[in-house]
N, C-alpha and C positions, 0 to 999 in steps of 0.2 A: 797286670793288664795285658790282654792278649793281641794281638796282631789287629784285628778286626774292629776294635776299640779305640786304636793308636791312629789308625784310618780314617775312621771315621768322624774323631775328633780335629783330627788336622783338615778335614775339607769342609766339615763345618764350618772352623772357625776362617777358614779362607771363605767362606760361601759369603761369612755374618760382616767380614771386614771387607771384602771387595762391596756389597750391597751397600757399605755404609758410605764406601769411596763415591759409589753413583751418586749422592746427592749432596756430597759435599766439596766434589771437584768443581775447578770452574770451565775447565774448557771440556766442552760438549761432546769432542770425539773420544779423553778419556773416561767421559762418562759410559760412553758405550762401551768400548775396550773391557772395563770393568765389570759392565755387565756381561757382559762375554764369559767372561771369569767365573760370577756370581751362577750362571748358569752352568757352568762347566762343572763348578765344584758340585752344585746340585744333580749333575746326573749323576757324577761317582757316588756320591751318597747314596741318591737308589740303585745303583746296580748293589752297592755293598749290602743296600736292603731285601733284595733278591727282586727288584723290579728291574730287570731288562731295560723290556719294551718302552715303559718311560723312562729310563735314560736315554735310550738310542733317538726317541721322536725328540725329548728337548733339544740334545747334541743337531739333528739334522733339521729338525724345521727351525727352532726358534736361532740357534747358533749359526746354523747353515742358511740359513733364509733369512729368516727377519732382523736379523741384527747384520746382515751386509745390508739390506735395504736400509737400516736404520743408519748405517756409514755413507752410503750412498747422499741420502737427504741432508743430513747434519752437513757434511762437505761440500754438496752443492748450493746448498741456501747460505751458507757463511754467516749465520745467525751475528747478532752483536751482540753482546753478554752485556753490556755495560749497561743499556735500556732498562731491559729487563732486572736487573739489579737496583735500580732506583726505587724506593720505596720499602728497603727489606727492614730496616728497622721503625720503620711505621707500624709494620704488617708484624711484627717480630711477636708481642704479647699475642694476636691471634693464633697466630703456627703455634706458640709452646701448648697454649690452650687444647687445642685442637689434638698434640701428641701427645700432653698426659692424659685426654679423654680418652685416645686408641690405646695407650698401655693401657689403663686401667679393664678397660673392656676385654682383651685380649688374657689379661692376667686373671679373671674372672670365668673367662670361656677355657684356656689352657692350662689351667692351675689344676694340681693333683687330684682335685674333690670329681673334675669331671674325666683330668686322660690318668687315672692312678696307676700302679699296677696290678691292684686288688681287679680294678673295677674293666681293664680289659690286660689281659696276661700276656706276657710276650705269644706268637702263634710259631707253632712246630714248622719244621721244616718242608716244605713239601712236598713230593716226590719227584725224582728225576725226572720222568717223563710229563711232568704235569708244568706245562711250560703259562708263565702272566698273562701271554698274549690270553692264550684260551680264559684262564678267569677274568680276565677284563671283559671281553666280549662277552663271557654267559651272565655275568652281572649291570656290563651298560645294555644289550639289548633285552634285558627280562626284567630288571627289577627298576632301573634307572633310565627305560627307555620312552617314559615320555618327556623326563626334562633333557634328555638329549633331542628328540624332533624340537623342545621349544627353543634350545639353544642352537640348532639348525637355523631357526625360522628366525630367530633375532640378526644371525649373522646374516642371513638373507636378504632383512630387511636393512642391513646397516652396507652392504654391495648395493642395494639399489639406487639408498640415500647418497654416498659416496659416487655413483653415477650421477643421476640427476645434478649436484652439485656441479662435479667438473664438469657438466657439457650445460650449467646455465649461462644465458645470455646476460654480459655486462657489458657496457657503453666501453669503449676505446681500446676494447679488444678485437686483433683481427683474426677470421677463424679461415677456415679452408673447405673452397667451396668445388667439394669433387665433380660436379656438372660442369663448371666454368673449363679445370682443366682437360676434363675429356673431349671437351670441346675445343680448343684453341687450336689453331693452326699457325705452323711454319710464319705464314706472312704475315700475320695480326702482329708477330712478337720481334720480328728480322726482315730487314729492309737492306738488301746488297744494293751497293753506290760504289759505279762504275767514275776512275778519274782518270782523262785521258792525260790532262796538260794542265797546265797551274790555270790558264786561262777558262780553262771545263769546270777544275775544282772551282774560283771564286764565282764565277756562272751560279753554280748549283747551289752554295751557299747562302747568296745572293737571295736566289728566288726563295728558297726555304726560310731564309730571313721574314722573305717579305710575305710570303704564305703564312708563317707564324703571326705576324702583325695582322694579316687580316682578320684573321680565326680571332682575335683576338677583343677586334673591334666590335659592335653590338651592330 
């Protein structure tokens, strides 16, 4: 077995055992942690595939970006597991349901009769100068390039959706009204009160007292 073999099997099977940690830990941050992992392992796989480019974008947007964001939320919302866990062996006969219909489908779609090696043969090696970036781009923008604008247009539509949501109006939330504060001024919000003698402070008290009582009356 050669170097390349040895490699490759070992970050699979970290790829398929950290994957399996995501849905069966209980607490939420090492779910992400592991998908962390689950990712990681997968870009070394494609570089050892000779895909670069997709390793370096998984490692950088999805590791580097989305999965802090995904720590970020998980930590500040403080989820409560214990909720969300009531009801699992109710629900238990539909999840197995539901998994051996994905294996089976899966085992059907990737099973040797359609990825054999008759029916597509391992591909030669490249040449040095012929770097993925370039075959990705001359094959998503010539042959793959209208379901990449519809998959533009979806995500497009799924920013908008996600806008609209967070700036709907609901009852008992208070929002921020940029006119009110460009408008306020020093004295609307700060009132300096001058004391000269205890007899000046109960004075002023006093009257404020009684100014509140009146404002008060109909």
């Amino acid at each position: 077995m050669s170097l390349y073999q040895i490699l490759f099997y070992v970050f699979a099977s970290v790829a398929v055992i950290a994957a399996i940690r995501v849905v069966t830990v209980r607490n939420p941050v090492h779910a992400a942690l592991f998908l962390v992992l689950t990712f990681f392992s997968t870009a070394l796989v494609w570089v050892l595939m000779e895909a670069e480019f997709l390793g370096i974008v998984l490692l950088l947007v999805y590791v580097g970006a989305v999965m802090v964001l995904f720590l970020f939320v998980v930590m500040m919302l403080d989820v409560n597991i214990a909720p969300l866990r009531e009801g699992f062996i109710k629900n238990l006969p539909v999840g197995v349901f539901v998994a051996l219909v994905m294996i089976v489908e899966l085992a059907l779609i990737l099973g040797p009769a359609s990825f054999g090696l008759d029916i597509y043969p391992p591909p030669e090696p490249a040449a040095a100068q012929t770097g993925n970036t370039l075959a990705i781009g001359q094959v998503l923008y010539t042959k793959f390039v209208y379901p990449f604008e519809i998959a533009a247009f979806i995500l497009l539509v799924a920013i908008v959706a996600a806008i609209a949501l967070a700036h709907r109006r609901r009852p008992g939330v208070h929002y921020q009204d940029i006119d009110a504060q460009v408008r306020v001024r020093a004295t609307d919000r700060v009132r300096i009160a001058r004391f000269d003698d205890d007899k000046t402070r109960r004075g002023d008290i006093a009257g404020d007292s009684n100014a509140n009582q009146d404002e008060k009356k109909p």
